[in-house]
N, CA, C and O atoms as a Maestro MAE file, in Angstrom:
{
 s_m_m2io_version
 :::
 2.0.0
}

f_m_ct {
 s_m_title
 :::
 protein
 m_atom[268] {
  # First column is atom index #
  i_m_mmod_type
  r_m_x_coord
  r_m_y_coord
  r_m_z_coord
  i_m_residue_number
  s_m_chain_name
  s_m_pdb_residue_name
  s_m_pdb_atom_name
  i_m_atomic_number
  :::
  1 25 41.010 -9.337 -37.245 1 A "UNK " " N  " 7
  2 3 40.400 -8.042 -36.939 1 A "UNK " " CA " 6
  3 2 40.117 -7.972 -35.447 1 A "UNK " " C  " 6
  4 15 39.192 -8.739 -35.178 1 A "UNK " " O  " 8
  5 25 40.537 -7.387 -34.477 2 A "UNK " " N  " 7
  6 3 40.463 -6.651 -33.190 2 A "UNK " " CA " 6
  7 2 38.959 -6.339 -33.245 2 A "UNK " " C  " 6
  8 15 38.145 -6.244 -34.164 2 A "UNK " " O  " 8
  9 25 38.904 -6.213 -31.886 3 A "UNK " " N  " 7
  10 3 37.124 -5.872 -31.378 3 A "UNK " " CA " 6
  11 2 37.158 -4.186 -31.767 3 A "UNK " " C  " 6
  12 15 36.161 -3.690 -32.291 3 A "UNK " " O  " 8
  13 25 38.534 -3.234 -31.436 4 A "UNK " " N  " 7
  14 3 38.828 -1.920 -32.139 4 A "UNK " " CA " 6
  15 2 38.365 -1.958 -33.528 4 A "UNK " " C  " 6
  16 15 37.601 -1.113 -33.996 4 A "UNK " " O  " 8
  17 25 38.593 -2.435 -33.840 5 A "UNK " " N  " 7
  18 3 38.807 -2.455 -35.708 5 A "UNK " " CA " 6
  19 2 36.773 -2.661 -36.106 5 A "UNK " " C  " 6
  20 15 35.999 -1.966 -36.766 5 A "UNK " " O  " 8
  21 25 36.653 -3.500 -35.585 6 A "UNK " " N  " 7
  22 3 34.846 -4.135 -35.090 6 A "UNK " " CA " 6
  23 2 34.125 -2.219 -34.738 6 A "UNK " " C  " 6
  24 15 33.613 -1.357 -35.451 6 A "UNK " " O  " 8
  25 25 34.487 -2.328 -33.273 7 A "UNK " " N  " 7
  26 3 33.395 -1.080 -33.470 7 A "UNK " " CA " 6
  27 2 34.470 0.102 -33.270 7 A "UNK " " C  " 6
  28 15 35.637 -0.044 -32.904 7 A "UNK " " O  " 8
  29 25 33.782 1.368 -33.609 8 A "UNK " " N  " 7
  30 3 34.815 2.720 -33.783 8 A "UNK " " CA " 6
  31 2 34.952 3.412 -32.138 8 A "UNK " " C  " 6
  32 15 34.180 3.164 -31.211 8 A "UNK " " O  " 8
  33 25 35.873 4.118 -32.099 9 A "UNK " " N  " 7
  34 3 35.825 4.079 -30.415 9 A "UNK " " CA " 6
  35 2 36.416 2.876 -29.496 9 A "UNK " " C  " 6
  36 15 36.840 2.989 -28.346 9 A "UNK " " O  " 8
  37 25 36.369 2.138 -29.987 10 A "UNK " " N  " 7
  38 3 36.331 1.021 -28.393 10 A "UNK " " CA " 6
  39 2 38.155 0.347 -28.935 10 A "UNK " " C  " 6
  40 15 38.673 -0.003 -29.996 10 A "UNK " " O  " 8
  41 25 38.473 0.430 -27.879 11 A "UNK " " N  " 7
  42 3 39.923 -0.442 -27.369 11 A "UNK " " CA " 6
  43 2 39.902 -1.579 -26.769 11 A "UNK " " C  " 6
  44 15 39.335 -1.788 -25.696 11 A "UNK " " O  " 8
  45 25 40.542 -2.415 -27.447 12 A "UNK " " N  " 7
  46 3 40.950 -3.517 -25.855 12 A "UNK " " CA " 6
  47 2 41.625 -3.525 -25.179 12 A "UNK " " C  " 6
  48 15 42.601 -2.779 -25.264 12 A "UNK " " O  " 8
  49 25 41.445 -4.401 -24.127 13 A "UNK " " N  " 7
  50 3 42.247 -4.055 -22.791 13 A "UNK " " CA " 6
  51 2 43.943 -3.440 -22.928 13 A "UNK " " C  " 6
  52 15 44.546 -2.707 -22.144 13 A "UNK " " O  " 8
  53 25 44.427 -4.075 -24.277 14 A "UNK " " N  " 7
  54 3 45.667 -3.905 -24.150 14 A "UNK " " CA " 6
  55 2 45.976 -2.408 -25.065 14 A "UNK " " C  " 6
  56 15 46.975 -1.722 -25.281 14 A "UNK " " O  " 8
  57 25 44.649 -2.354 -25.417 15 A "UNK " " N  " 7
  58 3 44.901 -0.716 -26.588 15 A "UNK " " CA " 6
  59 2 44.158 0.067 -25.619 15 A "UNK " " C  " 6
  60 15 44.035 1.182 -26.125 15 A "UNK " " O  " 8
  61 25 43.590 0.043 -24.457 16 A "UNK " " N  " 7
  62 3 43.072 0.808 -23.750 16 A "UNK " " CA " 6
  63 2 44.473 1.436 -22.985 16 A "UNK " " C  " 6
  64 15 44.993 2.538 -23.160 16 A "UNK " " O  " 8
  65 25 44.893 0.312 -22.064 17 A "UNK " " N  " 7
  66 3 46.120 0.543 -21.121 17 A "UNK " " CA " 6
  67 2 47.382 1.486 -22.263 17 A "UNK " " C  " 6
  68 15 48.124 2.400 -21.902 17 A "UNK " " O  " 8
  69 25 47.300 1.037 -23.303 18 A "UNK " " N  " 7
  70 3 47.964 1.570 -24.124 18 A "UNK " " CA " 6
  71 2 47.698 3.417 -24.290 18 A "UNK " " C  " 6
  72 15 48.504 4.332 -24.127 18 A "UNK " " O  " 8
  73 25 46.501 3.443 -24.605 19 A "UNK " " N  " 7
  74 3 45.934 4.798 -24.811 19 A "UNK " " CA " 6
  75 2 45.945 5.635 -23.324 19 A "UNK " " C  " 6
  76 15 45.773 6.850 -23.432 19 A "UNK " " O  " 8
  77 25 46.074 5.261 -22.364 20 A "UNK " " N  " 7
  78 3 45.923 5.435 -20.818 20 A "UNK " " CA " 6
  79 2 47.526 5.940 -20.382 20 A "UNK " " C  " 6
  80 15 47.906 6.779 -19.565 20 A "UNK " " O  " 8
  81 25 48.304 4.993 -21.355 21 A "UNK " " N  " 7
  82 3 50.065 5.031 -20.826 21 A "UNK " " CA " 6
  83 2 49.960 4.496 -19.562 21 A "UNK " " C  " 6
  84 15 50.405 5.274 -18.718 21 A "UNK " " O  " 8
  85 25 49.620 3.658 -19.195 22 A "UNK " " N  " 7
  86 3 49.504 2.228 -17.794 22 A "UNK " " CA " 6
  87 2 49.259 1.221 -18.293 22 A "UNK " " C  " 6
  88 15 48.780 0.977 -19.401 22 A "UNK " " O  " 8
  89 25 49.613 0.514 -17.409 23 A "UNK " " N  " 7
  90 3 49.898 -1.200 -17.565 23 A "UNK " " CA " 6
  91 2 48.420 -2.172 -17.763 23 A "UNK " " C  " 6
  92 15 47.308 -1.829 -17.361 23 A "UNK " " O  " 8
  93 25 48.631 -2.992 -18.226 24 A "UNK " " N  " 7
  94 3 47.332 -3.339 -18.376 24 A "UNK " " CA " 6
  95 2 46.831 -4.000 -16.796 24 A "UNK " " C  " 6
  96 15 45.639 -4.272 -16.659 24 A "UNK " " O  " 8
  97 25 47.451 -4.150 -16.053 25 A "UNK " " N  " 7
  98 3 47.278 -4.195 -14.301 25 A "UNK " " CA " 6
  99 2 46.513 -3.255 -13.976 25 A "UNK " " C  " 6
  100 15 45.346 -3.355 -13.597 25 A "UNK " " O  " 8
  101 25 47.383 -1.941 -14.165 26 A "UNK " " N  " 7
  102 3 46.367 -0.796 -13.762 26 A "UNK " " CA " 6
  103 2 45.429 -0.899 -14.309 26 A "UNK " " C  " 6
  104 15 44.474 -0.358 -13.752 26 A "UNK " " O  " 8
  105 25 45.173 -1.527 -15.494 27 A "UNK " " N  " 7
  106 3 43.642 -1.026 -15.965 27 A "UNK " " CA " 6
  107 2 42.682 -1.573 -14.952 27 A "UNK " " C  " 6
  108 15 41.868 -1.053 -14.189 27 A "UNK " " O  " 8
  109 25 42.995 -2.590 -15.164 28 A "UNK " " N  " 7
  110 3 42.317 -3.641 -14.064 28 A "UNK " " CA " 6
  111 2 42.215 -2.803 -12.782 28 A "UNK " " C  " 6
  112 15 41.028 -2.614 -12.518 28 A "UNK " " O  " 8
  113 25 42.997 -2.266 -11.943 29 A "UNK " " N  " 7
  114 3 42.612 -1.472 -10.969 29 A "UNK " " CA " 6
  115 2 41.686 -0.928 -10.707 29 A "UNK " " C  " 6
  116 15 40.994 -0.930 -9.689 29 A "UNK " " O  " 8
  117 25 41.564 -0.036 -12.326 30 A "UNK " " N  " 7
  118 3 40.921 0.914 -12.085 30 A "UNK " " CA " 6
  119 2 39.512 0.640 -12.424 30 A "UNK " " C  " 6
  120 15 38.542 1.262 -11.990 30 A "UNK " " O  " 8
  121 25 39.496 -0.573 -13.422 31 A "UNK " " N  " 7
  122 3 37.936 -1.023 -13.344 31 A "UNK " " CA " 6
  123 2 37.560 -1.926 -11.907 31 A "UNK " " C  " 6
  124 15 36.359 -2.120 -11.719 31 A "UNK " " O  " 8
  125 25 38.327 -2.365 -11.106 32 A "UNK " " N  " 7
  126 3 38.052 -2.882 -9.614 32 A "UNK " " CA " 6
  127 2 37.267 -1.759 -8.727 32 A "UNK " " C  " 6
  128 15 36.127 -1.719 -8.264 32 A "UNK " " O  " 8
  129 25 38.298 -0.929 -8.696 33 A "UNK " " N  " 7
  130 3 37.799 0.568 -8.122 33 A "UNK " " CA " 6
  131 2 36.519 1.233 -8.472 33 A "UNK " " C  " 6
  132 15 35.869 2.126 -7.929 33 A "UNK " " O  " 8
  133 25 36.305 0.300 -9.881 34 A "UNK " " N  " 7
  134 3 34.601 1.201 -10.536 34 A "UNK " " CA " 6
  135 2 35.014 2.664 -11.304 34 A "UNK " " C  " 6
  136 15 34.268 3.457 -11.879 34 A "UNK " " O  " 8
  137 25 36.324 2.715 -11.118 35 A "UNK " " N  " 7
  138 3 36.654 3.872 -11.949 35 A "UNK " " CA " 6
  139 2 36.224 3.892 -14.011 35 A "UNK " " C  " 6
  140 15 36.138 4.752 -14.888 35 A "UNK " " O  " 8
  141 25 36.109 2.744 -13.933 36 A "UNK " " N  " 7
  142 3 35.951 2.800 -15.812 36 A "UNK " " CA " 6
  143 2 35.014 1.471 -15.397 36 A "UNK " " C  " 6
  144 15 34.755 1.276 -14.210 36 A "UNK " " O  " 8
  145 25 34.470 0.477 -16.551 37 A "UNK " " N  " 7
  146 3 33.586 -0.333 -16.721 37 A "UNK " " CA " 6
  147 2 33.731 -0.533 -18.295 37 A "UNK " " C  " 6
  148 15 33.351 0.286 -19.131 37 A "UNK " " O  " 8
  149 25 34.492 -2.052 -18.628 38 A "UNK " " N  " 7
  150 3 34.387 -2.494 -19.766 38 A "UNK " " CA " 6
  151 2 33.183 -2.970 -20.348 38 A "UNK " " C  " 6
  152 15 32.565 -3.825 -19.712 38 A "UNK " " O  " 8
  153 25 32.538 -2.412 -21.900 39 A "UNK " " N  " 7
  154 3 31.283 -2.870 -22.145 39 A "UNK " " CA " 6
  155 2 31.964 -4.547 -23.343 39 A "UNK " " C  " 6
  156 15 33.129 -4.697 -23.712 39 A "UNK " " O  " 8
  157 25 31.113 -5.235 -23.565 40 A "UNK " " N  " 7
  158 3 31.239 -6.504 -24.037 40 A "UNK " " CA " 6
  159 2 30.886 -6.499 -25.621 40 A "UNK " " C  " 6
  160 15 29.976 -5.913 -26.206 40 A "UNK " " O  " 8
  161 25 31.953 -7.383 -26.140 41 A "UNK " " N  " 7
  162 3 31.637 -7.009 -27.716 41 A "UNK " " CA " 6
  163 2 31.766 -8.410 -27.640 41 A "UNK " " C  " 6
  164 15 32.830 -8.861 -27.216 41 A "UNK " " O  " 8
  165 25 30.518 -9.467 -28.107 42 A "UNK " " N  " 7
  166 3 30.335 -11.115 -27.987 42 A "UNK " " CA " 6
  167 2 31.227 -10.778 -26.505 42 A "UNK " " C  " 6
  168 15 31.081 -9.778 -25.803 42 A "UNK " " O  " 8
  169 25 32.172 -11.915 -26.271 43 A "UNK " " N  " 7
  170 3 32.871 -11.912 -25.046 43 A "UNK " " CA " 6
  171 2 34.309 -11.239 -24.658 43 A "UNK " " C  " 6
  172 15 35.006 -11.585 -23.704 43 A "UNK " " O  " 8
  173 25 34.613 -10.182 -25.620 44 A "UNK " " N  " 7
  174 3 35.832 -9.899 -25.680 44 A "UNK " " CA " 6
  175 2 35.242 -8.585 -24.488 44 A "UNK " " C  " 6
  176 15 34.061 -8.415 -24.185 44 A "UNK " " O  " 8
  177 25 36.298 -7.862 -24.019 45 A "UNK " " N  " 7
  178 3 35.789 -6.610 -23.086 45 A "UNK " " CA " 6
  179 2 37.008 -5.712 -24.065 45 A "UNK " " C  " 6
  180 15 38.181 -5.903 -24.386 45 A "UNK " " O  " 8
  181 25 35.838 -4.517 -24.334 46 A "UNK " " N  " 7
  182 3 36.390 -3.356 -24.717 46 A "UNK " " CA " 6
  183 2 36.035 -2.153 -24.002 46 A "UNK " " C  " 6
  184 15 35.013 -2.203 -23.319 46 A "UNK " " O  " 8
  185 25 36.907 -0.743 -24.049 47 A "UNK " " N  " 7
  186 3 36.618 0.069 -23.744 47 A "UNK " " CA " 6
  187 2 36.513 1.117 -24.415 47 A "UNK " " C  " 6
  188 15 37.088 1.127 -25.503 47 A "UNK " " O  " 8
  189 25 35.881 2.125 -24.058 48 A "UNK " " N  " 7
  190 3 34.997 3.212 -25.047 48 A "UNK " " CA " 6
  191 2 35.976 4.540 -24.859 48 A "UNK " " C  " 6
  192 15 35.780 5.151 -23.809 48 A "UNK " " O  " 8
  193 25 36.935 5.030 -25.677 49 A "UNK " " N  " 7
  194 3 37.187 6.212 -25.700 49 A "UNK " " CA " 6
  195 2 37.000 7.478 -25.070 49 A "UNK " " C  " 6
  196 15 37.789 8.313 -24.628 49 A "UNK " " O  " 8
  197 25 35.645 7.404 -25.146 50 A "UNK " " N  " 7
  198 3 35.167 8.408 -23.780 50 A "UNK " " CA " 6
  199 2 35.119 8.113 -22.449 50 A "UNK " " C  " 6
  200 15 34.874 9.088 -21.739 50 A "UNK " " O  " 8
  201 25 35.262 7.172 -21.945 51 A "UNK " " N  " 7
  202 3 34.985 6.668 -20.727 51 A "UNK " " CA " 6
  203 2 36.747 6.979 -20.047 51 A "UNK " " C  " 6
  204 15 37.042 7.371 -18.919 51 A "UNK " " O  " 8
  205 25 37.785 6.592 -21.346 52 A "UNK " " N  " 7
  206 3 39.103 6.704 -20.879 52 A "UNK " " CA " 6
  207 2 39.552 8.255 -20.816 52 A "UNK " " C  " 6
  208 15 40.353 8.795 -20.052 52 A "UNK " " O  " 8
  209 25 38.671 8.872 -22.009 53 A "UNK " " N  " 7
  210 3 39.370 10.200 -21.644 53 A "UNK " " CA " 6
  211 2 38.724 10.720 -20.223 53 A "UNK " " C  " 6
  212 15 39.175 11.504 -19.388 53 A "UNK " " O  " 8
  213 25 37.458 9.957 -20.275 54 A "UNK " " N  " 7
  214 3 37.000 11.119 -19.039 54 A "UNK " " CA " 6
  215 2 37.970 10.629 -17.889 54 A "UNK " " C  " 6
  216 15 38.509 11.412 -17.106 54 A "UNK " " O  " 8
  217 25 38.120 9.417 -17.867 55 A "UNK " " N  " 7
  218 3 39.294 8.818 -16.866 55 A "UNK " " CA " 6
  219 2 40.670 9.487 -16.633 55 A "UNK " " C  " 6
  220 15 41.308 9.750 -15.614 55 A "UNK " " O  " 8
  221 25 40.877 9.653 -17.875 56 A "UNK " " N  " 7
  222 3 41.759 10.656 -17.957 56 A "UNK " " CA " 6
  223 2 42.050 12.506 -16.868 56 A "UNK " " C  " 6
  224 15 42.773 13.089 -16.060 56 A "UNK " " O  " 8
  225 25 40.601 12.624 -17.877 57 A "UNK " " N  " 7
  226 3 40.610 14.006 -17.017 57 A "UNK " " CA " 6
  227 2 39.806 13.952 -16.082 57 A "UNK " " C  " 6
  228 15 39.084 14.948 -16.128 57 A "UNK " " O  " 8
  229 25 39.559 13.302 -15.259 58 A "UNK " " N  " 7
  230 3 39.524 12.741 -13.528 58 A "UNK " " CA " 6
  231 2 40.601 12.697 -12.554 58 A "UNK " " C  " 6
  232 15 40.374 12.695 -11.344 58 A "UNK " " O  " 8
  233 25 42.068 12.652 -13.183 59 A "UNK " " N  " 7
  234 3 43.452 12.215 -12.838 59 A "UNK " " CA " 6
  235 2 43.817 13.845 -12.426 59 A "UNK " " C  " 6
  236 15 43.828 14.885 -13.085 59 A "UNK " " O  " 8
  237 25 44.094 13.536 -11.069 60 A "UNK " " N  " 7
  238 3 44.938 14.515 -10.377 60 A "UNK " " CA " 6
  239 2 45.709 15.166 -11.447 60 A "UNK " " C  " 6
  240 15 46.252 14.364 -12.207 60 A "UNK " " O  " 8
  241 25 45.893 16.375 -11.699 61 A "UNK " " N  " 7
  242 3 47.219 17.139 -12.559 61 A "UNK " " CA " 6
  243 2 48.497 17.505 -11.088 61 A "UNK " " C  " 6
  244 15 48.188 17.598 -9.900 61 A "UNK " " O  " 8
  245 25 49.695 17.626 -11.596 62 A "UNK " " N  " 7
  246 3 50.919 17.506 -10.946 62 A "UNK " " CA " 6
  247 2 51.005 18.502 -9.904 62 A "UNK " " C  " 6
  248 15 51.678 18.389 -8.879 62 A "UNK " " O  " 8
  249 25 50.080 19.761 -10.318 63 A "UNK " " N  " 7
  250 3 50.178 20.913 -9.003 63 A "UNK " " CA " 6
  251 2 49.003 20.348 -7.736 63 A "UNK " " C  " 6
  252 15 49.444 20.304 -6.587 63 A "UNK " " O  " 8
  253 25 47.850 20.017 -7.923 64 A "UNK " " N  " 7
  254 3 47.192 19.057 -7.078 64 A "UNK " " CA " 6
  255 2 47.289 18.131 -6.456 64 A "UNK " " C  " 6
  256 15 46.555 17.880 -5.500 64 A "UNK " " O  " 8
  257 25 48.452 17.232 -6.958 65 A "UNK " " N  " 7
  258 3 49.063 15.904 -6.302 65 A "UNK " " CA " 6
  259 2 50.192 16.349 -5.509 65 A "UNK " " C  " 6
  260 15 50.533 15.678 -4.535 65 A "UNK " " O  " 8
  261 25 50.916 17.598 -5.879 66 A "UNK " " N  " 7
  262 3 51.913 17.362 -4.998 66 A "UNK " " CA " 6
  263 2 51.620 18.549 -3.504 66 A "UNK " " C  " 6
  264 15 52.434 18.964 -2.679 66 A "UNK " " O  " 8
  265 25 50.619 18.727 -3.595 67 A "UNK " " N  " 7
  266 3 49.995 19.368 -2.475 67 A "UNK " " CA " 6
  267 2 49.813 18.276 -1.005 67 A "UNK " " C  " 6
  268 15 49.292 18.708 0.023 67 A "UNK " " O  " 8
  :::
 }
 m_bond[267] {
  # First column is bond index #
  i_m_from
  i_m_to
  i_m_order
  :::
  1 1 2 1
  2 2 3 1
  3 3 4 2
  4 3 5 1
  5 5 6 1
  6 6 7 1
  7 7 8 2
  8 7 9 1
  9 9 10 1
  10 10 11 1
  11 11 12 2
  12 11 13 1
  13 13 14 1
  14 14 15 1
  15 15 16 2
  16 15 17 1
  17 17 18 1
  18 18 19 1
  19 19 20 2
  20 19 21 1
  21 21 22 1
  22 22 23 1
  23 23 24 2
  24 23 25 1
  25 25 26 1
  26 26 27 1
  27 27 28 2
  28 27 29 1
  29 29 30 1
  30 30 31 1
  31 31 32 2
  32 31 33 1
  33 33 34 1
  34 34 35 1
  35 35 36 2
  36 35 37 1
  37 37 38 1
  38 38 39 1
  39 39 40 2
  40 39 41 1
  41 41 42 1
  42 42 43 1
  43 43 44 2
  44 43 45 1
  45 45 46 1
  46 46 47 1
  47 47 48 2
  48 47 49 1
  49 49 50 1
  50 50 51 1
  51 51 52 2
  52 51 53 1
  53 53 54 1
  54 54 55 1
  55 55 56 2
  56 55 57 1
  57 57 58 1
  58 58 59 1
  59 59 60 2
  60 59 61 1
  61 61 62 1
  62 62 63 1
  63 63 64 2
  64 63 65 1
  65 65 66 1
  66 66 67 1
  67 67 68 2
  68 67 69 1
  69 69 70 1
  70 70 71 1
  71 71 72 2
  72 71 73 1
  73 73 74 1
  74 74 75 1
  75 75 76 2
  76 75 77 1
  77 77 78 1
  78 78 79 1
  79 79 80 2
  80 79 81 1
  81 81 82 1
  82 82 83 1
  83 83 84 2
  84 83 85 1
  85 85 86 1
  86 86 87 1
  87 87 88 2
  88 87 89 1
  89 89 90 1
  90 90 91 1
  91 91 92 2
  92 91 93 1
  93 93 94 1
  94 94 95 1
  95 95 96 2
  96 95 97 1
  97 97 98 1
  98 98 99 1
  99 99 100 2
  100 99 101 1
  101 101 102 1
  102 102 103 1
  103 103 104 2
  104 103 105 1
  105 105 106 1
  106 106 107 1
  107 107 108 2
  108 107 109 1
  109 109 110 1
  110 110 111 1
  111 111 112 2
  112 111 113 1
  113 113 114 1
  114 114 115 1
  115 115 116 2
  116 115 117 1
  117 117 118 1
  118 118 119 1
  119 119 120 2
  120 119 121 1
  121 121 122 1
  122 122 123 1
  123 123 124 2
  124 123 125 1
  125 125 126 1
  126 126 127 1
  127 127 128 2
  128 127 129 1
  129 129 130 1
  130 130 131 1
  131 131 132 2
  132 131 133 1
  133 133 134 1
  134 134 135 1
  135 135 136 2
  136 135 137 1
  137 137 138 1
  138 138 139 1
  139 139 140 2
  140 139 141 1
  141 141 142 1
  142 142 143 1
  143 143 144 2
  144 143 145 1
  145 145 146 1
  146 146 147 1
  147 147 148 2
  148 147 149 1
  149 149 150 1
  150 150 151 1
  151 151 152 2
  152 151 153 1
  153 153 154 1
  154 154 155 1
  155 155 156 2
  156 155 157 1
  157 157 158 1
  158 158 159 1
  159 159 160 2
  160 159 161 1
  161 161 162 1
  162 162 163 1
  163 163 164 2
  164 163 165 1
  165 165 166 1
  166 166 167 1
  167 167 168 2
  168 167 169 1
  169 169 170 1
  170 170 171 1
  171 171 172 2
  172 171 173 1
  173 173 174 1
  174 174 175 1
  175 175 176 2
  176 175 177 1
  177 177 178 1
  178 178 179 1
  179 179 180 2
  180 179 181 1
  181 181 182 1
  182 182 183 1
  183 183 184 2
  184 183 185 1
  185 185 186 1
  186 186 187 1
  187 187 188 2
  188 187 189 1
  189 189 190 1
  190 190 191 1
  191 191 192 2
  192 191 193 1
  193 193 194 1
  194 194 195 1
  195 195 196 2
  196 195 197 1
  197 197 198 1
  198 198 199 1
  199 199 200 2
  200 199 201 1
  201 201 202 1
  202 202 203 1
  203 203 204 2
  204 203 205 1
  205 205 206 1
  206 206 207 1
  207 207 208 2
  208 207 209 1
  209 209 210 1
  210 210 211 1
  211 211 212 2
  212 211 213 1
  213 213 214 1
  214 214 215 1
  215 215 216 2
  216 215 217 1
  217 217 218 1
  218 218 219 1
  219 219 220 2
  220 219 221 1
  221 221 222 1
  222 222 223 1
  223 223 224 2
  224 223 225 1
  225 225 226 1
  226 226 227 1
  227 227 228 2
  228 227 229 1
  229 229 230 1
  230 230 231 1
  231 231 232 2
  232 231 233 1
  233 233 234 1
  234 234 235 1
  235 235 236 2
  236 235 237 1
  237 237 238 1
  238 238 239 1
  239 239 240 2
  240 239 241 1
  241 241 242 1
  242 242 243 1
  243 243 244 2
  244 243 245 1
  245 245 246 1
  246 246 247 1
  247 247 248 2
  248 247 249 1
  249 249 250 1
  250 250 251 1
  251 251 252 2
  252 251 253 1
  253 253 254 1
  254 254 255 1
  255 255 256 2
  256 255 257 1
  257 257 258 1
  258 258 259 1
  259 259 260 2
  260 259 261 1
  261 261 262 1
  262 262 263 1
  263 263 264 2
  264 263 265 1
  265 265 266 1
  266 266 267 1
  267 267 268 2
  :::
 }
}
């Protein structure tokens, strides 16, 4: 059973990057950057659904970036 499967909401690193469509590198980036913050389930690091969508919709859309 996955730390997902454990509590509702939360991904691990590799079902996060997954849910994100980036590498699990980037994830890492982006928690370096302080952009997201994995919370701790015993010692595994998961991430919270909301934290990715809001990550999500934080992300430049395609008419903004290519400005």
């Amino acid at each position: 059973m996955s730390a997902a499967d454990t509590l509702r909401g939360a991904y691990s690193r590799q079902e996060a990057a997954e849910y994100l469509s980036c590498s699990p590198e980037t994830l890492r980036l982006y928690v370096e950057a302080g952009l997201i913050s994995p919370r701790f389930h015993g010692s595994k690091p998961v991430y919270l659904r909301a934290e990715l969508d809001d990550l999500l919709a934080s992300l430049p859309d395609e008419k903004r970036a290519s400005r």
